[in-house]
C-alpha positions as CSV (number, residue, x, y, z in Angstrom):
1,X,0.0,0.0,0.0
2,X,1.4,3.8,-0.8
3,X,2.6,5.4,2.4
4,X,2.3,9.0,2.4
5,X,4.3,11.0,4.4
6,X,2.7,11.4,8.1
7,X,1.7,15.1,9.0
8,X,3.1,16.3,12.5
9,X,0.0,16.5,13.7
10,X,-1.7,12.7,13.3
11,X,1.9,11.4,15.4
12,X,0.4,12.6,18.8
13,X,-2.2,9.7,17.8
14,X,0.2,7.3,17.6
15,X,-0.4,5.9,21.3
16,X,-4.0,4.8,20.3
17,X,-3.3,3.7,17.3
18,X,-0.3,0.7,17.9
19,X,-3.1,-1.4,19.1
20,X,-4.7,-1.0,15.2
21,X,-1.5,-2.7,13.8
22,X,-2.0,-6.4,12.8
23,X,1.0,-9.0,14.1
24,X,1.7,-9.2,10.1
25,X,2.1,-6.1,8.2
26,X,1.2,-5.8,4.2
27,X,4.4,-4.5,2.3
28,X,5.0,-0.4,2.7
29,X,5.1,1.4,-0.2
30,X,7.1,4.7,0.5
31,X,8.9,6.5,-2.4
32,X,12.4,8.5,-2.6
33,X,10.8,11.2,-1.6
34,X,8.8,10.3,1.4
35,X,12.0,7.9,2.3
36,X,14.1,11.4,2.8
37,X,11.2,12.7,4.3
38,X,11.4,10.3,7.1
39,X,15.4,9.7,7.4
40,X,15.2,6.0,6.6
41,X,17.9,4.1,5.6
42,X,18.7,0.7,4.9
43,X,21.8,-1.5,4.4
44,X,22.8,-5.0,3.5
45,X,23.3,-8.1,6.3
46,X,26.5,-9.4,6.7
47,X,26.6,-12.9,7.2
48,X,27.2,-15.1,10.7
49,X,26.8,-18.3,11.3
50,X,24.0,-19.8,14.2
51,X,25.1,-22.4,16.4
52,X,22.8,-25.5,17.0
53,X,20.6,-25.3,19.8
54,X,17.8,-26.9,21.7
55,X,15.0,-25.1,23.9
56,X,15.2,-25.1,27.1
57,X,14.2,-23.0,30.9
58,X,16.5,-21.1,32.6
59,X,16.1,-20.4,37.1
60,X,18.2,-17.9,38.6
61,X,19.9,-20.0,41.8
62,X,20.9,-18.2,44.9
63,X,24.6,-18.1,45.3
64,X,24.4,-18.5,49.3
65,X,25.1,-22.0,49.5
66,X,28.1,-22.0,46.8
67,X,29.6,-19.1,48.7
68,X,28.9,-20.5,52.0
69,X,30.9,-23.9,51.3
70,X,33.3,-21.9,49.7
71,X,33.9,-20.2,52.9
72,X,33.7,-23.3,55.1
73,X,36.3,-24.9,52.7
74,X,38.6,-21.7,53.2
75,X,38.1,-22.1,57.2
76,X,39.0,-26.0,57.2
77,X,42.1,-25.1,54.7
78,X,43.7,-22.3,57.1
79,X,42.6,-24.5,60.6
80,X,44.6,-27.8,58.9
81,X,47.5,-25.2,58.4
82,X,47.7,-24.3,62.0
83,X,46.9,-28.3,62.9
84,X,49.8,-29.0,60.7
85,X,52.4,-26.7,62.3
86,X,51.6,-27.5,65.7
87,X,51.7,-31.4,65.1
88,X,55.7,-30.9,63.7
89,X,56.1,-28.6,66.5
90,X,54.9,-31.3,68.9
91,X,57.3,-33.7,66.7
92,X,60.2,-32.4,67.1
93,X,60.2,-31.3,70.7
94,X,59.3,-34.9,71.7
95,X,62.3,-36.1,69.2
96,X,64.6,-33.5,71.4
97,X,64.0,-34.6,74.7
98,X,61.7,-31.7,75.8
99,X,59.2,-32.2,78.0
100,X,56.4,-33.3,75.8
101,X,54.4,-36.6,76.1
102,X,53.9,-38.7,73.1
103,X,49.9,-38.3,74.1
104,X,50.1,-35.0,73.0
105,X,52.0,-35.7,69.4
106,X,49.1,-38.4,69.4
107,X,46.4,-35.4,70.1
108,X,47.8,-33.0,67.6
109,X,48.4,-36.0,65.1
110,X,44.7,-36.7,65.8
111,X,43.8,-33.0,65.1
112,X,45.8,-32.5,61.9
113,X,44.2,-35.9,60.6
114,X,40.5,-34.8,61.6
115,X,41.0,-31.2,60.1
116,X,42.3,-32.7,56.6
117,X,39.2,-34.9,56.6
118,X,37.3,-31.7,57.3
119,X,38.5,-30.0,54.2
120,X,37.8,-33.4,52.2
121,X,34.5,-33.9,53.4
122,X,33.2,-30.1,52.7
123,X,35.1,-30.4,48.8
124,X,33.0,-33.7,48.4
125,X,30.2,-31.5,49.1
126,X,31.4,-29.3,46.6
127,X,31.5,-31.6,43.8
128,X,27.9,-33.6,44.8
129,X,26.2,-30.4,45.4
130,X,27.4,-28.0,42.6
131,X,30.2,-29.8,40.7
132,X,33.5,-30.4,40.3
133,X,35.0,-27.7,38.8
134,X,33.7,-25.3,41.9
135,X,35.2,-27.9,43.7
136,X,38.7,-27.4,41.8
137,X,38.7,-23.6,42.1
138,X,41.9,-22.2,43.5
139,X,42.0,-20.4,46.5
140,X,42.4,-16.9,44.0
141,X,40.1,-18.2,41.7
142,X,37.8,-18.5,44.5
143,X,38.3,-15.5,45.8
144,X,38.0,-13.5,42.8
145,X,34.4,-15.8,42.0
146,X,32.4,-15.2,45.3
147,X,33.7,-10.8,45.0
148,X,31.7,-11.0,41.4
149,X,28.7,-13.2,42.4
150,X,28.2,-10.7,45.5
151,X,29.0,-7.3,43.4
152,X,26.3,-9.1,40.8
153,X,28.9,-9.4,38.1
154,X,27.9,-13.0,37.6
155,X,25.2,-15.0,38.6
156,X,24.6,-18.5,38.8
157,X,21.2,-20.1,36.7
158,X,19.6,-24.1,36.5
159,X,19.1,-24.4,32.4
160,X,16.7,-27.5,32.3
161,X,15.7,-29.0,29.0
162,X,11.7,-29.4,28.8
163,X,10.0,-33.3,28.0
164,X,12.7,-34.7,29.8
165,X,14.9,-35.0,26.2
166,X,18.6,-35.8,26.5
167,X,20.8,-34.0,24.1
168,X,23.5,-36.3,22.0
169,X,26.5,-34.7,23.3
170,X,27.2,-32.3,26.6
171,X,26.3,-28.5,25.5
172,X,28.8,-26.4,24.8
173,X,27.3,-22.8,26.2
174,X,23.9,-21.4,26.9
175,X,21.7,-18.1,26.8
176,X,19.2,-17.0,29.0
177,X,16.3,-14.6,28.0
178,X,14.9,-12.8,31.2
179,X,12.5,-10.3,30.6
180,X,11.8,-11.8,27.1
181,X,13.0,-10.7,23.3
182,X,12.6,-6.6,24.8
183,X,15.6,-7.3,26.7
184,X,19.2,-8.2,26.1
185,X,20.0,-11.9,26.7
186,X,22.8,-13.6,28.7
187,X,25.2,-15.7,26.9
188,X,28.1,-17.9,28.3
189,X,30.3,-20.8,28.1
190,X,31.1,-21.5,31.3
191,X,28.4,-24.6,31.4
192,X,28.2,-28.0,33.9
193,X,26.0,-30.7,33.8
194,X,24.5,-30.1,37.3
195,X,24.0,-32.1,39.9
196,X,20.3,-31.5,40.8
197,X,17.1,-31.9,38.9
198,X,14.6,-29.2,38.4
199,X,11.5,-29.9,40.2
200,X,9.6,-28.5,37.7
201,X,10.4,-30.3,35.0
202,X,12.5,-33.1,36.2
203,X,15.1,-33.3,33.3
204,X,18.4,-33.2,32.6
205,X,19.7,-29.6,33.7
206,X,22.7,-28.1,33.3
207,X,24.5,-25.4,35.8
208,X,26.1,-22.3,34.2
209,X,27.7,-19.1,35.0
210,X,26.8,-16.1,32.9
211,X,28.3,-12.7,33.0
212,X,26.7,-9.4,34.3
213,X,28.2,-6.2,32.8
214,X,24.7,-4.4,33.7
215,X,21.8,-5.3,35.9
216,X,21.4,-9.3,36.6
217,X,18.7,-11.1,37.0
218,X,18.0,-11.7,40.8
219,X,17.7,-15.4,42.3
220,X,14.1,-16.8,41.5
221,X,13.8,-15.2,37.8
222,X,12.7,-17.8,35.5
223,X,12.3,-17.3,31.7
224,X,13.3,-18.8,28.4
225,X,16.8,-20.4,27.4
226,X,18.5,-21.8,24.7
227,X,21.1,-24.4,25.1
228,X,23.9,-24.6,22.2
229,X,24.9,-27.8,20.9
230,X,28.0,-29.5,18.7
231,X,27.9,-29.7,15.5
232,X,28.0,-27.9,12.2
233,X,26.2,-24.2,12.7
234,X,23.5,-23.2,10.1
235,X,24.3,-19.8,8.2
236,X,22.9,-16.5,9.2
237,X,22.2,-13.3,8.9
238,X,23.6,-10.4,11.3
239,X,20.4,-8.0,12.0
240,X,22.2,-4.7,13.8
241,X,20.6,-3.6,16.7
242,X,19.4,-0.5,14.8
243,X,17.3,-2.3,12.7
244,X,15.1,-3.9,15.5
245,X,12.1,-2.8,16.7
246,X,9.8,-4.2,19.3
247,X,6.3,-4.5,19.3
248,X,3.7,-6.8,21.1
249,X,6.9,-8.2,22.9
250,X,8.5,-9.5,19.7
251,X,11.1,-8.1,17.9
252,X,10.6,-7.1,14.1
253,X,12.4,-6.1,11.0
254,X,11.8,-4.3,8.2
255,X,13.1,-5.8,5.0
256,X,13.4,-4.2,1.3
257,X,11.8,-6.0,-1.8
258,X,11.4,-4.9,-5.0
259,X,12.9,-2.0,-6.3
260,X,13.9,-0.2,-2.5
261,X,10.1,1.3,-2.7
262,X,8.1,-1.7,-0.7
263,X,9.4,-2.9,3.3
264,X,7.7,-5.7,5.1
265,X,7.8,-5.8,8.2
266,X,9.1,-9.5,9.4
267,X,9.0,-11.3,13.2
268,X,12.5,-12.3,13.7
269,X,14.2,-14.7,16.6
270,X,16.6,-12.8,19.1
271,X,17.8,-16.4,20.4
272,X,21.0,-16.2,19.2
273,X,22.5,-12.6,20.4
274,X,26.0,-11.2,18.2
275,X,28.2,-8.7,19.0
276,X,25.7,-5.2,17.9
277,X,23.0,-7.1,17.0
278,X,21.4,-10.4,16.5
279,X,22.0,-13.3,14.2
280,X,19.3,-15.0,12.2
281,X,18.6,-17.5,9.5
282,X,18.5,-16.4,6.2
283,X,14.8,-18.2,5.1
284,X,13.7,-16.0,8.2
285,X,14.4,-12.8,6.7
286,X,13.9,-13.6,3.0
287,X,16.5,-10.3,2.3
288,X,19.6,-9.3,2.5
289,X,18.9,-5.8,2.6
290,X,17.0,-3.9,5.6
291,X,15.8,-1.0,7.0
292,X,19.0,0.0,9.6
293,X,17.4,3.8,10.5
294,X,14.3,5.0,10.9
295,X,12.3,2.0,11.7
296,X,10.4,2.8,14.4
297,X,9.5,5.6,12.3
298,X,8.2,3.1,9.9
299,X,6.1,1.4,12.3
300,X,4.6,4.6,13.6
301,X,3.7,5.4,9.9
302,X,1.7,1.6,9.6
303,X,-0.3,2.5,12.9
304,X,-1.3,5.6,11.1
305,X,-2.3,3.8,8.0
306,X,-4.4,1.1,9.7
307,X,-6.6,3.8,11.2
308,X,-5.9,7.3,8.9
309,X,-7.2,10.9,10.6
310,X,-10.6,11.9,9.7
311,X,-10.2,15.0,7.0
312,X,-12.4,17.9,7.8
């Protein structure tokens, strides 16, 4: 349908008129003209590639117990230390001839053996509870872990596959969506097949650490994830950030057919975020060319065509 350009006016109805736009749009006919009017311009998609993936739920987990074993660990680690040095303090005095019984090399080799089993015991809890790469942290490592989880940096979430499926081979990263396609996903490598089950769905779930350069997620949020699997990637296209609009809580393109005059708007998947943007298969889009500025502007103009101002 011919677009014409929108008077100032009629855009102070835009508010009551998003709710007139239908979830798929008829192609926008809009010529040179109009299209410098309204600032638009477009650009071709490079291409990226899309990982294989499965669908899965995502559960922010509360990073109290982790950091509370942690600590314990640290505790039993520096008590053993002092157990230790007493115990061959105790040794060689009673090898000298100084005035100590061998009960108390007895007690203080009883003490250093019973604090070593305390550091075992609380790292076998480690590993059963939350894996065994927590468990392997080093003491920096460690340190430098529990300061990000409490500054929010990172934050630890259960991804659980749904119908109790069983991927081929272990996953080699995940994304969370929180808050939907409106809002920037989480994506990370750092994955573990964890060592508790869901309640909700009782599946196989997996353990990962994402990054938090902004605000994270707090523990309880539960949303949508996606969890990336080996094997050859399908080929993509990279849809720039300024080329998305949202709208009814799904993210939309417009793309360019024809001779630049017609764009279509198109629903497009943000499961698979790319640095400035979003990567998405080709049949989705149908285009390599799309509008990059002035899309909103674009969708503003189809609300006004699906209900035009009354002329006087």
């Amino acid at each position: 349908m011919k677009m014409p350009f929108a008077p100032p006016t009629a855009l102070l109805l835009l508010p009551f008129l998003f709710c007139a736009i239908t979830p798929a749009s008829q192609a926008l006919e809009i010529d040179a003209e109009a299209r410098g009017k309204l600032g638009l311009a477009t650009a071709p998609l490079k291409e990226c590639t899309i990982p294989r993936t499965s669908p899965a739920f995502g559960t922010v987990l509360s990073p109290a117990p982790l950091i509370d074993l942690l600590r314990q660990r640290d505790t039993a680690i520096a008590t053993a230390g002092f157990s230790k040095e007493a115990l061959a303090r105790a040794e060689k005095l009673f090898a000298s001839g100084e005035l100590v019984a061998r009960k108390d090399v007895d007690a203080a080799r009883a003490q250093q053996v019973q604090d070593e089993a305390q550091i075992r015991g609380l790292e076998d809890r480690i590993t059963l509870e939350w894996g065994p790469a927590f468990a392997a942290m080093s003491s920096g490592d460690q340190a430098s872990f529990i300061a990000e989880l409490l500054d929010r940096k990172r934050f630890l979430a259960r991804i659980a596959l749904p119908g109790r499926k069983w991927p081929e081979a272990a996953p080699t990263g995940a994304t969370f969506h929180p808050g939907g396609a409106m809002t920037k996903p989480f994506h990370s490598a750092a994955i573990y097949q964890s060592t508790t089950t869901d309640p909700a769905f009782q599946s196989l779930s997996f353990l990962t650490v994402f990054e938090s350069p902004g605000i994270s997620p707090t523990p309880g949020t539960a949303d949508s994830a996606t969890l990336e699997l080996p094997g050859e990637p399908e080929h993509g296209l990279l849809v720039p950030e300024s080329a998305v609009v949202f709208f009814q809580a799904r993210a939309w393109i417009y793309s360019v057919h024809g001779s630049g005059d017609e764009f279509q708007r198109i629903e497009i998947s943000t499961d698979h975020p790319a640095p400035g943007g979003w990567c998405v298969a080709k049949e989705k889009i149908g285009t390599d060319e799309v509008v990059t500025t002035g899309a909103q502007v674009l969708l503003s103009e189809e609300a006004l065509s699906a209900h035009p101002a009354e002329e006087d």
